[in-house]
C-alpha positions as CSV (number, residue, x, y, z in Angstrom):
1,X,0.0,0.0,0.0
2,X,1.4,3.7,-0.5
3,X,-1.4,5.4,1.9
4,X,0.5,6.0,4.6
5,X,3.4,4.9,6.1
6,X,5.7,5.4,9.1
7,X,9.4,4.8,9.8
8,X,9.5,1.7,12.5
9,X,12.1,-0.5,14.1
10,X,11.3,-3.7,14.9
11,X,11.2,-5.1,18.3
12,X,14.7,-6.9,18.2
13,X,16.3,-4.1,17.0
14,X,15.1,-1.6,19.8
15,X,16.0,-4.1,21.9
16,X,20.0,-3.6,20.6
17,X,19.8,0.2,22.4
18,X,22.6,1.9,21.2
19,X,24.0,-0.1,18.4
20,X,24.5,0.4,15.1
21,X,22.4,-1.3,12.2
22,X,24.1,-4.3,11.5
23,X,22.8,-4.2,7.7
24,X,26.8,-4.1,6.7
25,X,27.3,-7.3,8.1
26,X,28.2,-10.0,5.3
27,X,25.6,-12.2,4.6
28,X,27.8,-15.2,4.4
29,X,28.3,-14.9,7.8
30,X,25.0,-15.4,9.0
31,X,23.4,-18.8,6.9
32,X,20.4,-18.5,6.4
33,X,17.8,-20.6,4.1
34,X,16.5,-17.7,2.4
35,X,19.8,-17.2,1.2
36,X,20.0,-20.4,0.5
37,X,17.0,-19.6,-2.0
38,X,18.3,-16.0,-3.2
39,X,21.9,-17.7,-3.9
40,X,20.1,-20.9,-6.0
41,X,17.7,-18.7,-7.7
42,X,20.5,-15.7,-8.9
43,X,23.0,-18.5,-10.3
44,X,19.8,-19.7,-12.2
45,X,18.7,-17.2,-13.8
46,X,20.7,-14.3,-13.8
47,X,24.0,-16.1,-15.0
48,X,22.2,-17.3,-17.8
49,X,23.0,-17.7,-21.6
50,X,21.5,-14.4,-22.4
51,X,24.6,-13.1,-20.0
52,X,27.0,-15.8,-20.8
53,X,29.7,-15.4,-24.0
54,X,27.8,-17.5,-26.1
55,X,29.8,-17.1,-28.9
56,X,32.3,-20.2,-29.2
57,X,33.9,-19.5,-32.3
58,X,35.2,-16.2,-30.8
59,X,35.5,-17.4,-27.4
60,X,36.7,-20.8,-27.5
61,X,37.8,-20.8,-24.1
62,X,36.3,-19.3,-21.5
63,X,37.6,-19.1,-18.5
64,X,35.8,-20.3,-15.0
65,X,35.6,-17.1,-12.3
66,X,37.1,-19.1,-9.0
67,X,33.7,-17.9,-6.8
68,X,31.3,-19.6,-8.6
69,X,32.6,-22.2,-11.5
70,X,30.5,-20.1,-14.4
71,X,32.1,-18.9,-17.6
72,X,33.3,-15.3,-17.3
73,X,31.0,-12.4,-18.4
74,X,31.7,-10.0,-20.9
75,X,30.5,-7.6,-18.3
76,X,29.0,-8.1,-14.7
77,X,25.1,-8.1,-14.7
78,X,23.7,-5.5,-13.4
79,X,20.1,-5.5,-11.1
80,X,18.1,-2.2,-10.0
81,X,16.3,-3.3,-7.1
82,X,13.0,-1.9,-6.5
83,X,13.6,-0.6,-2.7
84,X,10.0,0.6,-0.9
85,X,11.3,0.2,2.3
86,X,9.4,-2.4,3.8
87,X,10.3,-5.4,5.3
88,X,10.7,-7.5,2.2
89,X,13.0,-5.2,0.1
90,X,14.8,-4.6,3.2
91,X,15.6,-7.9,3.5
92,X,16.3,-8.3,0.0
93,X,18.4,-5.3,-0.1
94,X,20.6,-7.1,2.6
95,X,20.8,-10.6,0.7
96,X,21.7,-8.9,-2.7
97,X,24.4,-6.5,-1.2
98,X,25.9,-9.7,0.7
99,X,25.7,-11.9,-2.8
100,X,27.0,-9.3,-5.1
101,X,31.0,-9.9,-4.9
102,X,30.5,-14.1,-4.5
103,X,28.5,-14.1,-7.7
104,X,29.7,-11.0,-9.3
105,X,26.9,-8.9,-9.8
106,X,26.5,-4.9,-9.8
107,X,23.7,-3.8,-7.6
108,X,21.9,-0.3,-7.5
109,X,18.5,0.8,-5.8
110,X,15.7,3.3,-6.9
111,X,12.8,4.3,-4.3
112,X,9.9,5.4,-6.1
113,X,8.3,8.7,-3.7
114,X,4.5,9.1,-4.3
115,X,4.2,11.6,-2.2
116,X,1.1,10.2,-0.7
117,X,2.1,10.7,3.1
118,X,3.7,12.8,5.4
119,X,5.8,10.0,6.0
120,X,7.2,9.4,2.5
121,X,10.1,11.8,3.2
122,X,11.1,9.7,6.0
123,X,11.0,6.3,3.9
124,X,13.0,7.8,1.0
125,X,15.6,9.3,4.1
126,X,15.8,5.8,5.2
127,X,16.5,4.1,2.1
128,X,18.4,6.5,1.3
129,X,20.9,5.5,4.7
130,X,20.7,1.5,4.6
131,X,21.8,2.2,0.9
132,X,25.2,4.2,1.8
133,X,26.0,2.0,4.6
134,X,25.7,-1.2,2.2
135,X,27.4,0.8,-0.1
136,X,24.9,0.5,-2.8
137,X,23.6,3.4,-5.1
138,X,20.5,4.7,-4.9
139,X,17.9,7.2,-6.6
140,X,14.8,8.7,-5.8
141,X,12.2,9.2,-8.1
142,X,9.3,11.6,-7.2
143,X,6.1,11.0,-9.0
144,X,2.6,12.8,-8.9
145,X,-0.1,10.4,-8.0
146,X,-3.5,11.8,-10.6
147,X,-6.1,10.5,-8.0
148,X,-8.6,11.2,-10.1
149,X,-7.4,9.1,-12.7
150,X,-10.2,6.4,-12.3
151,X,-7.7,3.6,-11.6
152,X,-7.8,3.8,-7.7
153,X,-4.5,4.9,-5.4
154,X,-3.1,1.8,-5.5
155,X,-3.3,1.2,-9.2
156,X,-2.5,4.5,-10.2
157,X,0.7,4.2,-8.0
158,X,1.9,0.9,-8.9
159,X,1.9,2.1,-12.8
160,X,3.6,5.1,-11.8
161,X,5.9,2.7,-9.7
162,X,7.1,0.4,-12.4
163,X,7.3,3.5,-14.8
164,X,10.2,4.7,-13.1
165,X,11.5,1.0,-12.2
166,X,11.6,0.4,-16.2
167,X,13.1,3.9,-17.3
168,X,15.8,3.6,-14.7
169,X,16.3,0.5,-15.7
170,X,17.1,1.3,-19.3
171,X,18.8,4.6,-18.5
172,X,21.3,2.6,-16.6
173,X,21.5,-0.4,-18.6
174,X,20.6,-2.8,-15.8
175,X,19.9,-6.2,-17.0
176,X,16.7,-6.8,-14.5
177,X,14.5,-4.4,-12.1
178,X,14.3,-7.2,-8.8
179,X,11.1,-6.8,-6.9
180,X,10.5,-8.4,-3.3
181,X,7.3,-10.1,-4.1
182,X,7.1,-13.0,-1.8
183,X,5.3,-16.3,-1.5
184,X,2.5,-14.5,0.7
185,X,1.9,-11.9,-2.4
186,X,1.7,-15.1,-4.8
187,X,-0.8,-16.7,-3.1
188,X,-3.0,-13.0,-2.6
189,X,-2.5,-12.3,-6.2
190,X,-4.1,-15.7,-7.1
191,X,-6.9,-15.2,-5.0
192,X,-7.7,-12.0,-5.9
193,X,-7.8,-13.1,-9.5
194,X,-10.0,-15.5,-8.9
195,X,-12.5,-13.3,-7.3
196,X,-12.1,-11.4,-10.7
197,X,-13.0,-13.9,-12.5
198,X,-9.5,-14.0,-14.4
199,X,-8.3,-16.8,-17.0
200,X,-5.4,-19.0,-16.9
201,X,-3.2,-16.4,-17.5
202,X,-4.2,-14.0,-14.6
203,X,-4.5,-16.9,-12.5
204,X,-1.1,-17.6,-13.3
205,X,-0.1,-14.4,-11.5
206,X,3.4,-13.1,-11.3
207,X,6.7,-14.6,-13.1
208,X,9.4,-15.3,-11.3
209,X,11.6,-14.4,-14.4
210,X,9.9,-12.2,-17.0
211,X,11.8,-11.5,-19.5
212,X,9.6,-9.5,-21.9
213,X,10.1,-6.9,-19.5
214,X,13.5,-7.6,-18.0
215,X,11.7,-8.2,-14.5
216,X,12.9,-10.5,-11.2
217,X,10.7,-11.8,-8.5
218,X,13.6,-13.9,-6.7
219,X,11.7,-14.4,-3.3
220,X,8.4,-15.9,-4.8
221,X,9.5,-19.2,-3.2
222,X,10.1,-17.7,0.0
223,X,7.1,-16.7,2.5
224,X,7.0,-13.6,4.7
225,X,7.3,-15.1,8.0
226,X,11.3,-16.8,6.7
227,X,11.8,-12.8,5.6
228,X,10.7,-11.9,9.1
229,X,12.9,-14.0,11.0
230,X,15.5,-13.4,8.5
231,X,15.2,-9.9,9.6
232,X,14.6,-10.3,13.2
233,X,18.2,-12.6,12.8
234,X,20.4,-9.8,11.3
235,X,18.3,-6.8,13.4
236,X,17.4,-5.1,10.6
237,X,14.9,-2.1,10.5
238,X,12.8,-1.0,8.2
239,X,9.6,0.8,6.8
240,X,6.6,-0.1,8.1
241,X,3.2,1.0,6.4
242,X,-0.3,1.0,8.7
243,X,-2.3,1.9,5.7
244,X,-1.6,-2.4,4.9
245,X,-4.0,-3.1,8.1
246,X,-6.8,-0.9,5.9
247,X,-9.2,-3.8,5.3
248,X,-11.0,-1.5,2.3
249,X,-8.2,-2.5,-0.2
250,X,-9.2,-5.6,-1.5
251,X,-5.2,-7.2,-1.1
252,X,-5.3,-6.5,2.7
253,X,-9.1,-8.2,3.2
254,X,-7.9,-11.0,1.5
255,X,-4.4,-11.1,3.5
256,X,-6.0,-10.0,7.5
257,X,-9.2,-11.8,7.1
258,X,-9.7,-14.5,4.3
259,X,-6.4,-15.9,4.6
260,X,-6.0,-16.5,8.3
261,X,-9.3,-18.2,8.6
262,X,-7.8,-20.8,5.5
263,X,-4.9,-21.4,7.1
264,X,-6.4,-22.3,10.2
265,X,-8.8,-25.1,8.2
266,X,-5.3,-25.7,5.6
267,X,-2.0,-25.0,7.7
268,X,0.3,-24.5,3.9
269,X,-2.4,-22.4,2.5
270,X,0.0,-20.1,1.4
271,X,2.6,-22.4,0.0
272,X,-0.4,-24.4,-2.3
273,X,-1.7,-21.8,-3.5
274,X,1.8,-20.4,-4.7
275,X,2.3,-23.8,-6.2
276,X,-1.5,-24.1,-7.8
277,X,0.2,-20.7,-9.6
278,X,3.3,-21.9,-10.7
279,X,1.1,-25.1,-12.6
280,X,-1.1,-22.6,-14.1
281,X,2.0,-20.3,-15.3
282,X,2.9,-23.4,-17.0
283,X,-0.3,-23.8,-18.6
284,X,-0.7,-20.5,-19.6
285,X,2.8,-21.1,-21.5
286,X,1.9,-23.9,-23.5
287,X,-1.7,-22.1,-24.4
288,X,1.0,-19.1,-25.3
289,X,3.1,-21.5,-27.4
290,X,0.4,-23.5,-29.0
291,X,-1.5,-19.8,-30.2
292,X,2.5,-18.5,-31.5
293,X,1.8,-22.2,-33.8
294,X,-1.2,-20.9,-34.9
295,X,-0.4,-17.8,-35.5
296,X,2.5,-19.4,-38.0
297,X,-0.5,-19.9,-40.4
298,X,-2.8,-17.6,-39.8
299,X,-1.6,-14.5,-38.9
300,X,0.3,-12.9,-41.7
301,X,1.1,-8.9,-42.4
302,X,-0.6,-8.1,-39.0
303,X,-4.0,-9.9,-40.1
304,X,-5.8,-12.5,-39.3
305,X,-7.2,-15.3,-41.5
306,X,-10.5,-15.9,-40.6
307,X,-11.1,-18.9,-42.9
308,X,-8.2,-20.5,-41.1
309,X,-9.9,-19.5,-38.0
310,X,-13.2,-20.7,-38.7
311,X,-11.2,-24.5,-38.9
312,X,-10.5,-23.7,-34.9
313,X,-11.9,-25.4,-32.0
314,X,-13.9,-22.3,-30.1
315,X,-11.3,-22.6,-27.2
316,X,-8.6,-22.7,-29.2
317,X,-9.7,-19.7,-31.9
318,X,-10.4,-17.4,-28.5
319,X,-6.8,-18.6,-27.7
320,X,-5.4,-17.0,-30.6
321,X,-7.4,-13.8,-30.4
322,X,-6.2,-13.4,-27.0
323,X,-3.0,-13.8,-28.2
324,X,-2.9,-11.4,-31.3
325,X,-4.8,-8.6,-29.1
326,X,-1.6,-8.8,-26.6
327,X,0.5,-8.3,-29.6
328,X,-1.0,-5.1,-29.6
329,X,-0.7,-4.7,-25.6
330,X,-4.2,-4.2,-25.4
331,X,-6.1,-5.1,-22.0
332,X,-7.9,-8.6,-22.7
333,X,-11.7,-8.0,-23.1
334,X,-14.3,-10.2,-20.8
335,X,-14.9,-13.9,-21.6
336,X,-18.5,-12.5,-23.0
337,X,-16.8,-9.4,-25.2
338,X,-14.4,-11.9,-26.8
339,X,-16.8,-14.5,-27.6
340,X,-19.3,-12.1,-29.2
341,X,-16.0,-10.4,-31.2
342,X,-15.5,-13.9,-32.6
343,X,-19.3,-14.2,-33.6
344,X,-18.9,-11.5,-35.4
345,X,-15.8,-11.8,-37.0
346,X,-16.8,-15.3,-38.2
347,X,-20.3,-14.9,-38.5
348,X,-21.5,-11.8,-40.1
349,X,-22.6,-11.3,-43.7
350,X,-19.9,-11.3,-46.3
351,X,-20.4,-7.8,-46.9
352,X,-21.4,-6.4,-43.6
353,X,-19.2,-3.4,-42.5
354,X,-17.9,-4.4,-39.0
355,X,-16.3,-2.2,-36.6
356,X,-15.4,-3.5,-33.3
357,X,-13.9,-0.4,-30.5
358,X,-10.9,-2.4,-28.4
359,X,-9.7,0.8,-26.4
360,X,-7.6,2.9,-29.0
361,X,-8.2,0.3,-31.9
362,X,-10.8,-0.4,-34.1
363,X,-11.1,-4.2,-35.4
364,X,-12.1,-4.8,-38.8
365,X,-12.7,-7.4,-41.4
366,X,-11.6,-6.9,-45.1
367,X,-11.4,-10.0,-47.8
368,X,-12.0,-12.7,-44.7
369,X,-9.1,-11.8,-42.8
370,X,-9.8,-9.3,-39.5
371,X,-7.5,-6.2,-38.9
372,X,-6.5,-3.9,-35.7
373,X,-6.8,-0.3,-36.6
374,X,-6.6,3.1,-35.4
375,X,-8.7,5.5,-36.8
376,X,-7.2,8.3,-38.1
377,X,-7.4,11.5,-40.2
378,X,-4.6,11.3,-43.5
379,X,-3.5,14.6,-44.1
380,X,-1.4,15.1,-47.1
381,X,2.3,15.0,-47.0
382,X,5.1,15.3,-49.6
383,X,9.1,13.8,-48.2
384,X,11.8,13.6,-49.9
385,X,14.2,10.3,-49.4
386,X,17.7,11.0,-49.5
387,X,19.4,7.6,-48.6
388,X,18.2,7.2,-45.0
389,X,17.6,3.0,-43.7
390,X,14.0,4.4,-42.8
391,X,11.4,7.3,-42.8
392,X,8.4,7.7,-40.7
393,X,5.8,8.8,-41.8
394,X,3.2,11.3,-40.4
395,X,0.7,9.3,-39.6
396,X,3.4,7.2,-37.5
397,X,3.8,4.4,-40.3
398,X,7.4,3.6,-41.5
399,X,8.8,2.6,-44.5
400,X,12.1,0.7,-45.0
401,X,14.6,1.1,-47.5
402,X,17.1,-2.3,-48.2
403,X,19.8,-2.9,-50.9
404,X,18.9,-6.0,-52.6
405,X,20.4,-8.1,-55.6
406,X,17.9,-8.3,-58.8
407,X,14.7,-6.9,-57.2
408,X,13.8,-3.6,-56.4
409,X,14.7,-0.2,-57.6
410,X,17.4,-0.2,-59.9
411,X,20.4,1.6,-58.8
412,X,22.0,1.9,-62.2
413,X,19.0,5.0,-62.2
414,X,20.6,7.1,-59.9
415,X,17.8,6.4,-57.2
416,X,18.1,9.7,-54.7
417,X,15.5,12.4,-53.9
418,X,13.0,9.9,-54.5
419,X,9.7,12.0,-54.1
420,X,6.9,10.4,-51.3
421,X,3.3,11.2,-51.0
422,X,0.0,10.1,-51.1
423,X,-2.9,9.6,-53.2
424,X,-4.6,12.4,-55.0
425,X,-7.1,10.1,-57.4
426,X,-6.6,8.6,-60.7
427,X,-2.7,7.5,-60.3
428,X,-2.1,4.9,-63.5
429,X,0.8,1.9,-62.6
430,X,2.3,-0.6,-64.9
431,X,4.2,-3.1,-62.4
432,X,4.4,-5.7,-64.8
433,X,5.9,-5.5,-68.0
434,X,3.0,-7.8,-69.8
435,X,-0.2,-6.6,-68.4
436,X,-1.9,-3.3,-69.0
437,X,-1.4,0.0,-67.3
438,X,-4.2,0.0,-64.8
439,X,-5.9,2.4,-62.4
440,X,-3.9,2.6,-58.9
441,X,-7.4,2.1,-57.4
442,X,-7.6,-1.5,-59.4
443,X,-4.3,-2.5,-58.5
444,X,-4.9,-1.8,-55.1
445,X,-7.9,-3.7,-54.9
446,X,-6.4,-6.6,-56.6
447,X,-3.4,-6.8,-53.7
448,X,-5.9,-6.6,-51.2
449,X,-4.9,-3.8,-49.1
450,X,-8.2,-2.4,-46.9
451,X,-9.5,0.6,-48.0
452,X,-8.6,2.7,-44.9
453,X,-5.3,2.1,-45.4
454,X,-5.0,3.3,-48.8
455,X,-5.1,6.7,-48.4
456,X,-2.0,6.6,-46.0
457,X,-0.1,4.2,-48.2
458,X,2.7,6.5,-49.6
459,X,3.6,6.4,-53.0
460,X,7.3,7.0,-54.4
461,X,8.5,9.3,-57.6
462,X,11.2,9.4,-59.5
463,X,11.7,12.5,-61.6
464,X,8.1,12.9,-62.1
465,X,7.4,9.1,-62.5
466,X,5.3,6.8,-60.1
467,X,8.2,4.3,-59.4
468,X,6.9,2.3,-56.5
469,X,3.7,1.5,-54.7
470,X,4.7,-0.1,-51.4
471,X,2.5,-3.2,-51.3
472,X,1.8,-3.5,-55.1
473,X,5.5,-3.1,-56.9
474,X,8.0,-1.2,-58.8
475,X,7.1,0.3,-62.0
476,X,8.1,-2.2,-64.8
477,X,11.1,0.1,-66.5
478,X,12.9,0.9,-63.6
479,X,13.3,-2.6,-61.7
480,X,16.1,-4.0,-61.0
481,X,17.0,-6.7,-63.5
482,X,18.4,-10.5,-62.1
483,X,22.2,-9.4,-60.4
484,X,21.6,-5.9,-60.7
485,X,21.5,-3.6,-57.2
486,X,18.5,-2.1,-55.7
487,X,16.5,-0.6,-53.4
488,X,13.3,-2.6,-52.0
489,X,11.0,-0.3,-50.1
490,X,8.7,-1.5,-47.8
491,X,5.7,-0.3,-45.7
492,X,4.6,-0.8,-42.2
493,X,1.1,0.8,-41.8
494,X,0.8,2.9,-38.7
495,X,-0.9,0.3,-36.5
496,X,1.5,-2.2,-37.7
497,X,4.4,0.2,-36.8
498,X,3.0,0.7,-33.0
499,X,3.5,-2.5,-31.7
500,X,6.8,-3.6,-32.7
């Protein structure tokens, strides 16, 4: 919770009146089984083959660092932990700063201030000194909370949270952000799902690697109470936060009074429920693997085939929509929204003009395949090329520009200060030395290409001369002929252009 929150030290460490923090202590000093699990989980996943030298040919040899028997890095990892302040990231703060010289790591901290209490000075203060006396470097990141946002505190928060996490992240190349999620959060996170009425993959709940966004959960195998008495062993102190006895958010009614009356009927709630999440991460991976197989066939130019789909099982066509909308990181619709979008997508007339709102998109259907759109004004627009890779467009489409052997157009032309713009009606094209000259508007048809896309698609002159039409091909007397050099151009639409 980011409420409210107030500097505390736990009862052992009052206890030590006078004494100094003993966060500085080396961890190696003090076994401890979560270690045990930290040390495990680190030389994993972190010192894995995206880290490694994998390149044998130019490393035939590489050499074994004496601490921990792994091939040399080309350069230590690096981890940005995400330090609230509470007792778990104080106690994984500890861990990591003991492990980083044994497994030769680089370790650095960012505390994310929301300015939500009066205390959140003192939090960011105390981070701020555990940091310096483990000798590990720290930021502070002050965001602006929009409580009016229509999210709710807490979810407006956490976006802001991992905003920061992720742009420090990449500012300071750090392989992984590390988050203290614990077994405990696991378990909530699955119930809380649940309640929602979430499918395999919410109910799968958090990755302990995830990779598509260069994220660590190393403690998901570890419950709160082994933090706590990790904690209470090495008297550490930290932040503690009253606003997570507030039974009105939905995490803490579950955590103070659904879960202590389970665990009194079910002693390892917490642990079976963590493992009934891992199973369903794994199913979630294979329904993730078998839609990516799918999507081999039918998904082509950032369209669907809906004849292809048709041939689907209903649970395994909704599988594949889910999986093309996260493409476009789009929030997944209800069980009842997707179903009716695949009625319609499969169902309606041949003819019929569908148009489907997903948030910002706009899914279509065009020659039996469906299509995610945005909507958009094309205003007219006149560029000149002059040799770069790539040119965006206005509209936020791209087109790429890619010396090739016998295709393309020809270089022996002098192709530079190619001319691009769009329609204006009536453009003739001859791509094809033994067909007619047709009517742009014909060719266009003929390739398929949706009508709302057509007024964006750029076209490219040469002195005066349509030469290409991204899409439909290079004007027959200036292609490249077999062996000679040129230039293929190519077009991502806007909405194609977004997501990758």
């Amino acid at each position: 919770m980011v409420n409210s929150k107030k500097l505390l030290k736990n009862k052992a460490a009052a206890q030590r009146a006078g004494k100094q923090t003993q966060a500085s202590q080396p961890v190696s000093a003090l076994p401890h089984p979560v270690l045990s699990e930290l040390h495990s989980f680190l030389s994993q996943h972190l010192f894995s083959s995206h880290h490694l030298l994998a390149n044998p040919d130019l490393f035939p040899n590489p050499h074994l660092t004496p601490d921990t028997g792994l091939p040399a890095l080309a350069a230590p990892p690096r981890l940005l932990l995400a330090l609230s302040g509470g007792l778990d990231s104080a106690v994984l703060l500890h861990l990591l700063a003991g492990l980083r010289s044994s497994l030769g790591f680089e370790l650095y901290a960012l505390h994310v201030h929301h300015g939500l209490s009066p205390n959140a000075d003192a939090w960011a203060a105390w981070c701020e000194q555990q940091c310096q006396l483990l000798q590990v470097p720290i930021s502070i990141s002050r965001v602006k909370v929009n409580q009016a946002s229509g999210l709710g505190i807490e979810a407006a928060a956490r976006l802001l949270r991992y905003q920061a996490l992720f742009d420090a992240r990449q500012a300071l190349e750090a392989d992984f952000v590390v988050t203290a999620h614990h077994q405990d959060d696991q378990a909530e996170t699955l119930l809380l799902q649940l309640f929602r009425g979430s499918g395999v993959k919410g109910l799968s709940s958090m990755a302990a690697v995830d990779h598509t966004r260069s994220l660590m959960r190393p403690l998901l195998g570890v419950s709160r109470q082994s933090l706590h008495a990790y904690a209470i062993q090495h008297a550490l102190t930290w932040c503690d936060d009253e606003s997570n006895d507030n039974t009105r958010y939905e995490r803490n009614f579950i955590r103070h009074d659904v879960m202590p009356i389970l665990q009194e009927r079910y002693p390892s709630v917490q642990s079976v429920i963590a493992r009934t999440a891992s199973h369903l991460a794994e199913a979630s991976t294979l329904l993730e693997q078998l839609a990516e197989i799918d999507a081999q066939v039918l998904v082509a130019n950032d369209s669907l085939c809906l004849q292809g789909l048709a041939l689907l099982s209903q649970a395994r066509a909704k599988n594949l929509l889910r999986w093309w909308l996260a493409q476009h990181k789009l929030v997944m619709p209800t069980s009842e929204h997707l179903g009716e979008m695949l009625q319609q997508l499969l169902n309606a007339r041949a003819d019929a003009e569908l148009s489907i709102q997903i948030q910002h998109y706009t899914l279509r259907r065009y020659q039996q395949r469906a299509y995610l759109c945005v909507v958009q004004v094309c205003e007219p627009f006149d560029l000149v090329w002059n040799g770069e890779a790539t040119l965006m467009m206005p509209d936020g489409g791209l087109l790429t520009f890619k010396q090739v052997q016998g295709a393309g157009l020809a270089l022996k032309f002098g192709m530079t200060r190619l001319r691009i713009t769009n329609r204006s009606g009536g453009e003739r094209f001859k791509p094809d030395a033994a067909r007619p000259t047709r009517t742009l508007k014909h060719l266009l048809q003929a390739a398929n290409i949706p009508p709302w896309q057509r007024d964006h698609l750029p076209l490219i002159y040469w002195q005066d001369s349509l030469a290409c039409v991204p899409g439909v091909g290079i004007a027959h007397e200036l292609k490249a002929a077999g062996g000679e050099p040129g230039i293929a151009v190519t077009w991502q639409p806007a909405t194609d252009a977004m997501h990758q």
